[in-house]
N, CA, C and O atoms as CSV, one atom per row, in Angstrom:
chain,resi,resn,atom,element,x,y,z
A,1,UNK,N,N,-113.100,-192.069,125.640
A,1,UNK,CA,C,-111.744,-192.136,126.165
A,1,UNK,C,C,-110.839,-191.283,125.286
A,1,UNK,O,O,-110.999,-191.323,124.066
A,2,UNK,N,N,-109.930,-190.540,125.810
A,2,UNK,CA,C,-108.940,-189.991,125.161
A,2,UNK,C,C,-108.167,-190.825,124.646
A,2,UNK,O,O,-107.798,-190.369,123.564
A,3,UNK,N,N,-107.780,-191.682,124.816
A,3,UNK,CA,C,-106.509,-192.423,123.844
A,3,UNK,C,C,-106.823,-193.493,123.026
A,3,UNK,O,O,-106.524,-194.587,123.506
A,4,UNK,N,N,-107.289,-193.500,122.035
A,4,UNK,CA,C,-107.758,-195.314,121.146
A,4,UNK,C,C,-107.026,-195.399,120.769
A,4,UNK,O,O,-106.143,-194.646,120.359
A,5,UNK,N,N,-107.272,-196.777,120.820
A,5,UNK,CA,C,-106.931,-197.574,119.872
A,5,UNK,C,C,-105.896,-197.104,118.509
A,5,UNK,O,O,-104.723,-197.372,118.246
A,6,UNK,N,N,-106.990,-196.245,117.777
A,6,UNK,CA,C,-106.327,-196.034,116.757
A,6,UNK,C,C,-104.919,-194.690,116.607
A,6,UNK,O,O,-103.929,-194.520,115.895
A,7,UNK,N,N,-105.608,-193.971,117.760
A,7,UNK,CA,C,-104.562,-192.690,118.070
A,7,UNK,C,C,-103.001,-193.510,118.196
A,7,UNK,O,O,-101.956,-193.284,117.585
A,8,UNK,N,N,-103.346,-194.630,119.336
A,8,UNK,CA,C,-102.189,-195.293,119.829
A,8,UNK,C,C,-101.315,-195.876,118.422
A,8,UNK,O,O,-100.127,-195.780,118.117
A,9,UNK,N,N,-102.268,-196.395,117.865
A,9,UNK,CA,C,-101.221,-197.268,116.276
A,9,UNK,C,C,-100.635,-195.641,115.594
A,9,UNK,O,O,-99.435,-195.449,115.401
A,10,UNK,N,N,-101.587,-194.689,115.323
A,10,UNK,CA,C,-100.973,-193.958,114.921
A,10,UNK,C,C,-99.327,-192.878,115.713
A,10,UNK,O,O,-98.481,-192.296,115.033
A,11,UNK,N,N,-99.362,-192.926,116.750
A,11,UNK,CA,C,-98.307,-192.406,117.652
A,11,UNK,C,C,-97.055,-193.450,117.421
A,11,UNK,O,O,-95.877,-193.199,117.168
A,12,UNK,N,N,-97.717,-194.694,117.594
A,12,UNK,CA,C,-96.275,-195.630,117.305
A,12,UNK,C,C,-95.866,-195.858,115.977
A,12,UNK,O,O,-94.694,-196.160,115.750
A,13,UNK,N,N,-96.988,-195.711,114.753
A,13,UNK,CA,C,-97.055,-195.437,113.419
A,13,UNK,C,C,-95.431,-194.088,112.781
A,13,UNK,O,O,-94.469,-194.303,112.043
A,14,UNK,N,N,-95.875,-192.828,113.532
A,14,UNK,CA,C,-95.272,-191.737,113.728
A,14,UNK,C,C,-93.815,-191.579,113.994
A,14,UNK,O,O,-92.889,-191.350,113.217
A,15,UNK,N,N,-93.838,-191.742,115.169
A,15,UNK,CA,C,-92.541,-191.629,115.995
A,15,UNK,C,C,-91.894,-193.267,116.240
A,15,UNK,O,O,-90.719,-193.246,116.607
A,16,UNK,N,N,-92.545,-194.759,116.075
A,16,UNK,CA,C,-91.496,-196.036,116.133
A,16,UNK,C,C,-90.386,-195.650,115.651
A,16,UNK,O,O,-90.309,-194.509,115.195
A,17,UNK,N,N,-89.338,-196.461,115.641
A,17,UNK,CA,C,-88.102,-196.975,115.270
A,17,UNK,C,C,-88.158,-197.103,114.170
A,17,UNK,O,O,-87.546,-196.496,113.291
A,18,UNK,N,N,-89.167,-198.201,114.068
A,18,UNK,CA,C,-89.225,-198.972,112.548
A,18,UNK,C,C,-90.375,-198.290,111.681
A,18,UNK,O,O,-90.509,-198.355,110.459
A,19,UNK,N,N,-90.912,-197.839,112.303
A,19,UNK,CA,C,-92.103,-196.565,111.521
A,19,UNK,C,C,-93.009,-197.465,110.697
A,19,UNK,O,O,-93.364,-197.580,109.524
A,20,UNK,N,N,-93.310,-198.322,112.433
A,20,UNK,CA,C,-94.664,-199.375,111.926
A,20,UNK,C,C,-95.306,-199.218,113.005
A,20,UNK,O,O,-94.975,-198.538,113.977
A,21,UNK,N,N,-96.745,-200.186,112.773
A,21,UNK,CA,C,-97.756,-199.830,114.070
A,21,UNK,C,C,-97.301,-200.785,114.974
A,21,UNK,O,O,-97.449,-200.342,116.113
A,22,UNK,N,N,-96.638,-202.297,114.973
A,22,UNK,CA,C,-95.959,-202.844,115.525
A,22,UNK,C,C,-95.065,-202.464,116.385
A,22,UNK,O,O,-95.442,-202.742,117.524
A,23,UNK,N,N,-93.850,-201.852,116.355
A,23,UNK,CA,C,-93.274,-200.728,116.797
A,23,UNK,C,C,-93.673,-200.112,117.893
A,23,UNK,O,O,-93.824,-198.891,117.879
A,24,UNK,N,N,-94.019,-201.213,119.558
A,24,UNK,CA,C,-94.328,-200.659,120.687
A,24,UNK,C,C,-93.524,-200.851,121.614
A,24,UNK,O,O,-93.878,-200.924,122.791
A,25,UNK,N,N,-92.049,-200.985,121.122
A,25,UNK,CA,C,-91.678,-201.221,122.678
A,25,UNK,C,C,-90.478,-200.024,122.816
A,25,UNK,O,O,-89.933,-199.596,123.834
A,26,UNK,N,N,-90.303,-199.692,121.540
A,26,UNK,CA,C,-88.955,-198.878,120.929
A,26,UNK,C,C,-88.919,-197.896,122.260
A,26,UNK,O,O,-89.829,-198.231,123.020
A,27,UNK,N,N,-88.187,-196.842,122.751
A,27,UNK,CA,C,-87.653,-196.401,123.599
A,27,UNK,C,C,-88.568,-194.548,122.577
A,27,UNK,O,O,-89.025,-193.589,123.199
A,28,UNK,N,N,-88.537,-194.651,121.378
A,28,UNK,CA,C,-89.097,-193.693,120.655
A,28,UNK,C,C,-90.602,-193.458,120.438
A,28,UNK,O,O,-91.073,-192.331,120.279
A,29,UNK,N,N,-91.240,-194.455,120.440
A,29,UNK,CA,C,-92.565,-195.069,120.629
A,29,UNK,C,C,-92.736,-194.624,122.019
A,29,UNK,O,O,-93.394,-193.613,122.264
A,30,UNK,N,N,-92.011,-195.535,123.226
A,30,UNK,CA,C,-92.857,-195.134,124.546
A,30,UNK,C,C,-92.978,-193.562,124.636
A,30,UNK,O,O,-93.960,-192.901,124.973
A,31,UNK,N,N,-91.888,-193.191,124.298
A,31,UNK,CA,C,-91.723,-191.337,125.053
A,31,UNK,C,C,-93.014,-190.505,124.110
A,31,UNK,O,O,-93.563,-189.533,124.629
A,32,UNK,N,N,-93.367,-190.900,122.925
A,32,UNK,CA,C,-94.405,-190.697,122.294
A,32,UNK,C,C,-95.197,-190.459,123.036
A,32,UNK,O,O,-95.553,-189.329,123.370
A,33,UNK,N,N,-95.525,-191.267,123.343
A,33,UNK,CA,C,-97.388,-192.416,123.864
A,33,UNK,C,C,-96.795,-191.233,125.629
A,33,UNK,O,O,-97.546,-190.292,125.886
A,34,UNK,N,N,-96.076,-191.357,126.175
A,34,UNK,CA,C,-96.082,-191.114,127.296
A,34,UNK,C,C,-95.942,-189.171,127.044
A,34,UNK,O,O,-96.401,-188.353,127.840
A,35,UNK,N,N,-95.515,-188.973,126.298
A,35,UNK,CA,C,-95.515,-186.978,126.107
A,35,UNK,C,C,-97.086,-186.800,125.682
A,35,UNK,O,O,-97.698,-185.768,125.958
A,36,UNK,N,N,-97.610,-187.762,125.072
A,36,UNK,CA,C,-99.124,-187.357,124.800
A,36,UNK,C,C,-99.513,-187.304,125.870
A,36,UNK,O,O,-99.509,-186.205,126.426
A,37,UNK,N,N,-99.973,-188.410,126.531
A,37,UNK,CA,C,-100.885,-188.739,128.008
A,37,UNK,C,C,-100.434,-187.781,129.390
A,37,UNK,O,O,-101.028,-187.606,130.454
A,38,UNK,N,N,-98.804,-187.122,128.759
A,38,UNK,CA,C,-98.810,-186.089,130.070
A,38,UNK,C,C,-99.058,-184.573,129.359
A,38,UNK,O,O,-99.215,-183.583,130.073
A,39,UNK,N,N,-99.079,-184.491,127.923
A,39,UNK,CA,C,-100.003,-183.368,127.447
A,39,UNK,C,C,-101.772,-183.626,127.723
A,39,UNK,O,O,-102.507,-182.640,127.657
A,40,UNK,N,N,-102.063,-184.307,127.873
A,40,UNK,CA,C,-103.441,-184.523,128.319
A,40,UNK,C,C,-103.833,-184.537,129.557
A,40,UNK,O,O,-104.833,-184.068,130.101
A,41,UNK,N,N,-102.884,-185.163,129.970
A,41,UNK,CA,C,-103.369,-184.718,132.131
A,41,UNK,C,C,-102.969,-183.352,132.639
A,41,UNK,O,O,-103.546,-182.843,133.599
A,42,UNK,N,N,-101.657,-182.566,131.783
A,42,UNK,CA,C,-101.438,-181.339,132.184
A,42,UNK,C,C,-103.027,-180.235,131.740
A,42,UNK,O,O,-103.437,-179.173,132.210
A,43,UNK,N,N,-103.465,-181.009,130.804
A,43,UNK,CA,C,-104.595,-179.806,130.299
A,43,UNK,C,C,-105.693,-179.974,131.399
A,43,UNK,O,O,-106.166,-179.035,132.040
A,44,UNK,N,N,-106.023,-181.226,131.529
A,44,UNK,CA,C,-106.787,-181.166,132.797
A,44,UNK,C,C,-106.647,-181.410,134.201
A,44,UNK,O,O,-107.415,-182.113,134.858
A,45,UNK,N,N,-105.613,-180.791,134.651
A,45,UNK,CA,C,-105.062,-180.614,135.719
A,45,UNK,C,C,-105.197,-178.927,135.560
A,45,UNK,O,O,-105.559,-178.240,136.516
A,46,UNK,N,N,-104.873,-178.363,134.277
A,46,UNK,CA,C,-105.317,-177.027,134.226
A,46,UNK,C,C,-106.788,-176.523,134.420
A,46,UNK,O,O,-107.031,-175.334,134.211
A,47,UNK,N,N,-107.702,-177.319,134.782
A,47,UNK,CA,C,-108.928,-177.220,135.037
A,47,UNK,C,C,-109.341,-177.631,136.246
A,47,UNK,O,O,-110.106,-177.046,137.013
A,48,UNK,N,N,-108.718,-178.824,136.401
A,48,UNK,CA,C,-109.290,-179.169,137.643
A,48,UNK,C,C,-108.140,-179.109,138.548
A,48,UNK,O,O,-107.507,-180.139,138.778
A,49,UNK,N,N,-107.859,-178.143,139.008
A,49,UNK,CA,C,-106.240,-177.644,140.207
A,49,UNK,C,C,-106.199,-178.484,141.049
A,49,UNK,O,O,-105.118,-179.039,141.247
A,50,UNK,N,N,-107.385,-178.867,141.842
A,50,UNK,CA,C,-107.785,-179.704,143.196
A,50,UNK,C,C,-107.370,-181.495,143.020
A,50,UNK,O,O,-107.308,-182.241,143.997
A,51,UNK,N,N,-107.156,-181.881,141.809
A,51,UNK,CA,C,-107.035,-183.536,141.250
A,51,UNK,C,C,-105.814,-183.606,141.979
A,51,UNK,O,O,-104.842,-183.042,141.477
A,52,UNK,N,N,-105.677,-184.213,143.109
A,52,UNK,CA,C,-104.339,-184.899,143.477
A,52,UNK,C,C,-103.433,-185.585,142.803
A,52,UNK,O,O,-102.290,-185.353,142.408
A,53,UNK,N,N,-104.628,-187.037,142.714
A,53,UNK,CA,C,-104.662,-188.340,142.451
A,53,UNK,C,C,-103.829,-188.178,141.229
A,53,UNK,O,O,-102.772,-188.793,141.086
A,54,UNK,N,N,-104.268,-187.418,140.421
A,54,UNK,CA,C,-103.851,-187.123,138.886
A,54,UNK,C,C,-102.406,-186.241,138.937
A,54,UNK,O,O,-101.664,-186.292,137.956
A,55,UNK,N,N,-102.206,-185.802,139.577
A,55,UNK,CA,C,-101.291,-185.059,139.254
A,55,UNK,C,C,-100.114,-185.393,139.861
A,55,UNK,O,O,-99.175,-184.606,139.742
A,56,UNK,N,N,-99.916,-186.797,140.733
A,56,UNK,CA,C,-99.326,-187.631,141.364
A,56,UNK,C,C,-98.803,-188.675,139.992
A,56,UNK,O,O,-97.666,-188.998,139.648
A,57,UNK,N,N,-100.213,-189.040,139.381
A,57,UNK,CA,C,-99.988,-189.770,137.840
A,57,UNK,C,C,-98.748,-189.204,136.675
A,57,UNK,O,O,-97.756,-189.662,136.108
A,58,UNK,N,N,-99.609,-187.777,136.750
A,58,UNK,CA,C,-98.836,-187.155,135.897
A,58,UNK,C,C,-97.309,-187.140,136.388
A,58,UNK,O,O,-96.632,-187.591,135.464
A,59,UNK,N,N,-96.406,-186.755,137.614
A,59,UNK,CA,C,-95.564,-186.678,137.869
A,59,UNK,C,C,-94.708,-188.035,138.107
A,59,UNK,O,O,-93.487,-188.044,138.262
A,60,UNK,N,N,-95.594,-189.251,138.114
A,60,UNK,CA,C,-94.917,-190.542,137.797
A,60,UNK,C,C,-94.701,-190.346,136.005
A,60,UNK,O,O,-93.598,-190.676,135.569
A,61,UNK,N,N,-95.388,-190.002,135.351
A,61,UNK,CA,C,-95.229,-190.117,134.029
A,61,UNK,C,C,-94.121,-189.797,133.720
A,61,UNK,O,O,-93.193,-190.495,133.312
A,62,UNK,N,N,-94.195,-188.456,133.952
A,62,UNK,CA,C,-92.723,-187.437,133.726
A,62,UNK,C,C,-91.894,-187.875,134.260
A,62,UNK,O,O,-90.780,-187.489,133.906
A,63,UNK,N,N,-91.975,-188.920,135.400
A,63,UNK,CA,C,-90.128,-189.251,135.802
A,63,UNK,C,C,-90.075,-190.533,134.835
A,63,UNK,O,O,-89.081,-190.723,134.134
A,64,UNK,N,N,-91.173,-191.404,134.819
A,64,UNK,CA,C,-90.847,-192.873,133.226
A,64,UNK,C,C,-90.500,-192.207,132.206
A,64,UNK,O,O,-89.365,-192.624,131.976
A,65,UNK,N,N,-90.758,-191.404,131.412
A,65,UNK,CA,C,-90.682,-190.351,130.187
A,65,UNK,C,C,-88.773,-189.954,130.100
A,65,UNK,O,O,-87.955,-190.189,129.211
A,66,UNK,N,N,-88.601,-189.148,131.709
A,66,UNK,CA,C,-87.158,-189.195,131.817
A,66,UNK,C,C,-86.045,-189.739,132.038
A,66,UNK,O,O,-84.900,-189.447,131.691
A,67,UNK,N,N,-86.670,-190.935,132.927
A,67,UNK,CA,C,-85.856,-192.378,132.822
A,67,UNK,C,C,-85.349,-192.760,131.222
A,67,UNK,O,O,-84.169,-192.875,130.889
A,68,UNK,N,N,-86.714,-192.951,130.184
A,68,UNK,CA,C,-86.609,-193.295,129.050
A,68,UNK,C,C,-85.748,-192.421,128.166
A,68,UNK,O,O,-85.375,-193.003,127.148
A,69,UNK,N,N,-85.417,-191.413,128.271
A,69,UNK,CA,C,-84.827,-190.387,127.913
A,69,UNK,C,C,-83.293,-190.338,128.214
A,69,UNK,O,O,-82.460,-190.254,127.312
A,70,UNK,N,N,-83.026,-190.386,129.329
A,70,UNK,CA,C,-81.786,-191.023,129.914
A,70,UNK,C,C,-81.178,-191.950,129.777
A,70,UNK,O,O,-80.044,-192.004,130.252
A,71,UNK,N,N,-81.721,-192.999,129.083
A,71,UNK,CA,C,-81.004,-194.099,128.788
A,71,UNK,C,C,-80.954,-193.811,127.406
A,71,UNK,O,O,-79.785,-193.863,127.023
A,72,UNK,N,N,-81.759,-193.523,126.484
A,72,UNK,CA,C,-81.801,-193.057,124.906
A,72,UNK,C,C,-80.363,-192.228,124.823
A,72,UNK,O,O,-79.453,-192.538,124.054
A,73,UNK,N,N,-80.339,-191.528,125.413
A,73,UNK,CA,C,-79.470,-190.231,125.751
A,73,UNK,C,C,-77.632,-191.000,125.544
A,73,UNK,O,O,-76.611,-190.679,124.935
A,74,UNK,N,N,-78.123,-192.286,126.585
A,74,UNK,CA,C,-76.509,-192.737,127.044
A,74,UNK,C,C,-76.010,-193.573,125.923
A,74,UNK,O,O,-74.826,-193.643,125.591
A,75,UNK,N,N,-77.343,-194.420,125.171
A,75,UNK,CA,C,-76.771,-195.144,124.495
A,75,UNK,C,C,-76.759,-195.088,122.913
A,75,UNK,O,O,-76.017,-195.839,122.280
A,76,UNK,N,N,-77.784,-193.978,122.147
A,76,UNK,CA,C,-77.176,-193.532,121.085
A,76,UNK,C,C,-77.931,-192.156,121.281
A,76,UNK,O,O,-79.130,-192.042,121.539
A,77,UNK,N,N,-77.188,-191.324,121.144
A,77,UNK,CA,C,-77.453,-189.920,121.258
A,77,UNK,C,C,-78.036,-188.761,120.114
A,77,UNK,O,O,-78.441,-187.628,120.375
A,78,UNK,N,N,-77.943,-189.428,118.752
A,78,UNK,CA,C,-78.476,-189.236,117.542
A,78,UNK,C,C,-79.995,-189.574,117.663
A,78,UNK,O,O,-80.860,-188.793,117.269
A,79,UNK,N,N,-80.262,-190.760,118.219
A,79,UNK,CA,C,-81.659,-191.014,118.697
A,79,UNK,C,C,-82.303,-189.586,119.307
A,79,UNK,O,O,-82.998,-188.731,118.757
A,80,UNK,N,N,-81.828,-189.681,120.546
A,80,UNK,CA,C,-81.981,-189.070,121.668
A,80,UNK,C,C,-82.369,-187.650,121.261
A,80,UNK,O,O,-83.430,-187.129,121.605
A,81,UNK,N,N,-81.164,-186.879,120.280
A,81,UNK,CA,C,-81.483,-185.667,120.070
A,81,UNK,C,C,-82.341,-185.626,118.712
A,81,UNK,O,O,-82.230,-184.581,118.071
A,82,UNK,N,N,-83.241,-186.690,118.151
A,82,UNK,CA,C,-84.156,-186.654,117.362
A,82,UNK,C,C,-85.216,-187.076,118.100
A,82,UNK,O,O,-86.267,-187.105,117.459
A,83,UNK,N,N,-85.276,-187.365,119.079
A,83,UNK,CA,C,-86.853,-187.554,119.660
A,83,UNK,C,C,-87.085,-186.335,120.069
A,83,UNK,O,O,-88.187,-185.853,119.806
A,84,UNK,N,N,-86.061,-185.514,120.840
A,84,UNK,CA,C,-86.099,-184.252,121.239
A,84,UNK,C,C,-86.668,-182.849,120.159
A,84,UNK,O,O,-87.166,-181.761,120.447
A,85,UNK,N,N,-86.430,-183.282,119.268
A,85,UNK,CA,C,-86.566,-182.134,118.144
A,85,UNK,C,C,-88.040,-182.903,117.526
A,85,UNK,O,O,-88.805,-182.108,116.981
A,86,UNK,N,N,-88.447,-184.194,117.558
A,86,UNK,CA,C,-88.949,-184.533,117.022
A,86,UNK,C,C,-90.945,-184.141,117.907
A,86,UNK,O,O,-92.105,-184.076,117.501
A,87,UNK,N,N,-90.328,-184.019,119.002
A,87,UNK,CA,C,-91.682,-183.772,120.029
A,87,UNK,C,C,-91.672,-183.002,120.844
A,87,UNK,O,O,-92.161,-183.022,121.974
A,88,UNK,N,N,-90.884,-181.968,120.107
A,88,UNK,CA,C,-90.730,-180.389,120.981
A,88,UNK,C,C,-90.609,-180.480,122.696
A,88,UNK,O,O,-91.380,-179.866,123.433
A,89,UNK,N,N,-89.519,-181.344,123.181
A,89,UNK,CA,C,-89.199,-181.430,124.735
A,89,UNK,C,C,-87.984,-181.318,125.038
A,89,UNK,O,O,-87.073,-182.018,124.596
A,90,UNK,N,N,-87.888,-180.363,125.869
A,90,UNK,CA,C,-86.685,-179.202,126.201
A,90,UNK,C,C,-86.249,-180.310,127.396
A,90,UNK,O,O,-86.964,-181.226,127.802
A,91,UNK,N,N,-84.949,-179.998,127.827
A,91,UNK,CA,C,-84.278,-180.519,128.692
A,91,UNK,C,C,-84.526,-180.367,130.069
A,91,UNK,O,O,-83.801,-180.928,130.892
């Protein structure tokens, strides 16, 4: 599987709030965990063109990702423009 266990503690490890492995619900944590898993379906979606199913996934991702982003955005914006710099994602 692409994502363990341990990748996962380390992503919320990384980028949490509190910059613990605990640290899963933070709004900084999800967009993490969720910019990985749509860097990973974009790569194989680059292979396999024909995956619907997946690329239906992927484009639910990217609108949760921007939801999460949008609200980060509204309610402290110092956040917002450090997750941005922090995981190279353009507007």
């Amino acid at each position: 599987m692409y994502l363990t266990q341990e990748k996962k503690q380390e992503l919320f490890e990384n980028h949490g709030k509190a910059k613990s492995k605990e640290d899963t619900g933070s709004p900084e944590a999800q967009i993490a965990l969720f910019s990985y898993r749509i860097n990973h379906l974009t790569e194989h979606l680059k292979i396999n063109k024909k995956d619907f199913s997946t690329r239906l996934g992927l484009l639910k991702l990217v609108g949760k990702r921007r939801r999460l982003l949008n609200y980060l955005q509204k309610t402290d914006i110092e956040r917002y423009r450090a997750v941005l710099v922090d995981l190279n994602i353009r507007k």
